[in-house]
C-alpha positions in Angstrom: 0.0 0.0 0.0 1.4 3.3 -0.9 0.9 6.1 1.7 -1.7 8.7 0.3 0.1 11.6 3.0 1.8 14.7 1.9 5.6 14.9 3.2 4.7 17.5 5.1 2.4 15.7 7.0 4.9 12.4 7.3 7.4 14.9 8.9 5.2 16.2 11.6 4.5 12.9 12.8 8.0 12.0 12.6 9.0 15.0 14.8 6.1 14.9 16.8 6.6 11.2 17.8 10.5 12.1 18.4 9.6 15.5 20.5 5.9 15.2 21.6 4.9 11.8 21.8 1.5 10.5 24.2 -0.6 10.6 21.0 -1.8 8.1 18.9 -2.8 8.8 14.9 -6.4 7.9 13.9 -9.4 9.1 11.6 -8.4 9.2 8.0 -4.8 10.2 7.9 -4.4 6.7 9.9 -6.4 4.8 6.8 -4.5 7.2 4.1 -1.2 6.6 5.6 -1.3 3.0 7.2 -3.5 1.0 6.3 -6.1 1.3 3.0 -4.5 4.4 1.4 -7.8 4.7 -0.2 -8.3 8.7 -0.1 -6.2 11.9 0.6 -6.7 13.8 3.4 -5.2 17.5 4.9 -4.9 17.0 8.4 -3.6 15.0 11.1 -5.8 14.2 13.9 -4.1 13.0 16.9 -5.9 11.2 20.0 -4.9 11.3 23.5 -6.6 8.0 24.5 -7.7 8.7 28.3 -7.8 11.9 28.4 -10.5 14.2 29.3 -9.1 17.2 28.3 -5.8 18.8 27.2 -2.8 20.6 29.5 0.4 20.9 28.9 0.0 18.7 25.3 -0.7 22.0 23.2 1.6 23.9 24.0 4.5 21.4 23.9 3.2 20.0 20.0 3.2 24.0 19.2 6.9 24.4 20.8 8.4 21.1 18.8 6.6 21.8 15.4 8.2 25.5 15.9 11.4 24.4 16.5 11.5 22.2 13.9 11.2 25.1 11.6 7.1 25.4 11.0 5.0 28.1 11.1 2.1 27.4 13.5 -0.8 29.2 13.9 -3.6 28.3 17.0 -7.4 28.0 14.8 -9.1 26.2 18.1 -8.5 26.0 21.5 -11.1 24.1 24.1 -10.2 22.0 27.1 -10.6 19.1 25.0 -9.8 20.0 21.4 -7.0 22.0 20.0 -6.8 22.7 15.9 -3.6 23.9 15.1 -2.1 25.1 11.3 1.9 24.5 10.7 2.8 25.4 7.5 6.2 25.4 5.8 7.5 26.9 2.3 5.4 25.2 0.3 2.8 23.3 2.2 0.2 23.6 4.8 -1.2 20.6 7.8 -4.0 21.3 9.8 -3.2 19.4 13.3 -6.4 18.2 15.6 -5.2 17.6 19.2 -8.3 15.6 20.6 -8.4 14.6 24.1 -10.3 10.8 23.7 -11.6 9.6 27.3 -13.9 6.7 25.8 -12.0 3.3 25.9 -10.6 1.7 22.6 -12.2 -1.4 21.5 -8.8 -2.6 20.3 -5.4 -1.6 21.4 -3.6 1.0 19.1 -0.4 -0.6 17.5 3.1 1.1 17.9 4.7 1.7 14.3 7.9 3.1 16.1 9.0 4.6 19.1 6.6 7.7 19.5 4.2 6.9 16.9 0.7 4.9 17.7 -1.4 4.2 15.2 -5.4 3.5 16.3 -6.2 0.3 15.2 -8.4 0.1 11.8 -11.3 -1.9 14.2 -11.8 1.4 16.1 -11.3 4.0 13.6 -14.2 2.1 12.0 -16.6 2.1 15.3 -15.5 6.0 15.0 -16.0 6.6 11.8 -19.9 4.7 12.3 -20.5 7.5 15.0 -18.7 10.6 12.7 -21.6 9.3 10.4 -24.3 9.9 12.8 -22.4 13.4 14.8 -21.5 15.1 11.4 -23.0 13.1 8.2 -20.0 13.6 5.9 -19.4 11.9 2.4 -15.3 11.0 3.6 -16.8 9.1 6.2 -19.0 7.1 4.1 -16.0 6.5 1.9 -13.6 5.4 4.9 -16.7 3.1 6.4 -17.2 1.6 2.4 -13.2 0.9 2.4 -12.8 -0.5 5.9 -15.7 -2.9 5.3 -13.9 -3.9 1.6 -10.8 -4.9 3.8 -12.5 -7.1 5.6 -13.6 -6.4 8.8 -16.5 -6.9 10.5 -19.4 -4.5 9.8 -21.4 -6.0 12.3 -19.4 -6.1 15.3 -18.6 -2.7 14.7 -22.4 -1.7 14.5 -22.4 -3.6 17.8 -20.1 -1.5 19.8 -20.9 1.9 18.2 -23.0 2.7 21.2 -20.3 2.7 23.5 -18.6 5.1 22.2 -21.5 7.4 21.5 -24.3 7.6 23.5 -26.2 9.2 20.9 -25.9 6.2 18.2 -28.4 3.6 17.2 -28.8 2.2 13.8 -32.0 3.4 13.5 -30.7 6.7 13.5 -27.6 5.9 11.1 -30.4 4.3 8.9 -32.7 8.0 8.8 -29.5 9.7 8.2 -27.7 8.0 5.5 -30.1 8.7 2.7 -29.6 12.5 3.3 -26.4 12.4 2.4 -25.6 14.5 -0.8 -23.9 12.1 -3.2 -23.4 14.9 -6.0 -20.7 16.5 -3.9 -18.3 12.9 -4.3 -16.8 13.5 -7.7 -15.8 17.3 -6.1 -14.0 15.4 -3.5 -12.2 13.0 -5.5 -14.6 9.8 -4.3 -16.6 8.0 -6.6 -20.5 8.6 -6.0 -21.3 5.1 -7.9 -19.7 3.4 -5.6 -20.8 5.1 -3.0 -24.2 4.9 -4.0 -24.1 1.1 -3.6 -22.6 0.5 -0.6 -25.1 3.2 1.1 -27.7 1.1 -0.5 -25.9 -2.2 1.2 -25.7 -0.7 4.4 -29.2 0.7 4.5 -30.3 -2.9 3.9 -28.0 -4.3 6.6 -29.7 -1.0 9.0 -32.7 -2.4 8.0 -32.4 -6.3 9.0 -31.9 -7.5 5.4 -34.6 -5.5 3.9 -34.5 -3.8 0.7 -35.7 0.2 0.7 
């Protein structure tokens, strides 16, 4: 698999996990750059499994991303979120700082020293929630693409709820069809595809059922 992240984005991690590590990669940098790379993707987000909020973690990923030569600008700060923008010459990385206190359903997997990777099970269960919290086409695309490597669709339908209260199928199944297809081919996915594995996964919602 060849790795769908910019360089700019391999070299933050690399001095992130060398200067700043605690974090572990997820959402769909992880998939682009570890494990399907299926889609591109401009930012990095980075989970502190754990957590409840952010202290010191900020600050410090600002300081070694500076050092390191980047221009870094602050676009969010909250207790439990930070949105950063480092940018060199050519190049720009938006970095998500995410305090994560909900419990993995599988161990992340250490690439190297510094740099955790989630593991593809819970980016899935994730991504099943981001469906339901935010109803966007990439996450369609990264569900469709997780499923097509193989893992279980079901099991991660199963333990959705525990990492949001606020999922049920029933829900994902009301809120699927309102996504906007016609936007895919804008965003580099492709809306056939798409089409038919919202159709497959409405009928799965659905208990086998055709709509």
């Amino acid at each position: 698999m060849k790795s769908r992240l910019s360089d700019l984005q391999h070299r933050i991690l690399e001095i992130l996990a060398r200067g700043a590590p605690g974090w572990s990669l997820s959402g769909g940098a992880a998939l682009a750059g570890f494990y399907l790379g299926h889609r591109s993707t401009d930012d990095l987000d980075l989970f502190y499994h754990g957590q409840r909020s952010l202290t010191h973690e900020p600050r410090l990923v600002e300081d070694v991303l500076v050092e390191a030569g980047l221009d870094v600008r602050v676009l969010v700060r909250s207790p439990g979120f930070v949105r950063l923008l480092a940018r060199d010459a050519s190049a720009q990385v938006v970095v998500d700082l995410v305090a994560e206190p909900v419990p993995v359903v599988e161990a992340p997997m250490e690439l190297q020293p510094g740099l955790r990777i989630d593991a593809a099970a819970d980016i899935l269960v994730n991504k099943l929630c981001a469906l339901v919290s935010r109803s966007e086409l990439r996450d369609l695309e990264d569900v469709r693409a997780l499923v097509a490597s193989g893992l279980d669709l079901d099991r991660a339908l199963d333990q959705a709820p525990s990492k949001d209260g606020g999922f049920s199928p029933m829900t994902l199944a009301w809120l699927l069809p309102q996504l906007d297809l016609a936007r895919a081919a804008e965003l580099g996915l492709d809306p056939v595809r798409l089409e038919s594995f919202r159709e497959r996964l409405l009928a799965k919602l659905d208990g086998g059922g055709s709509r």
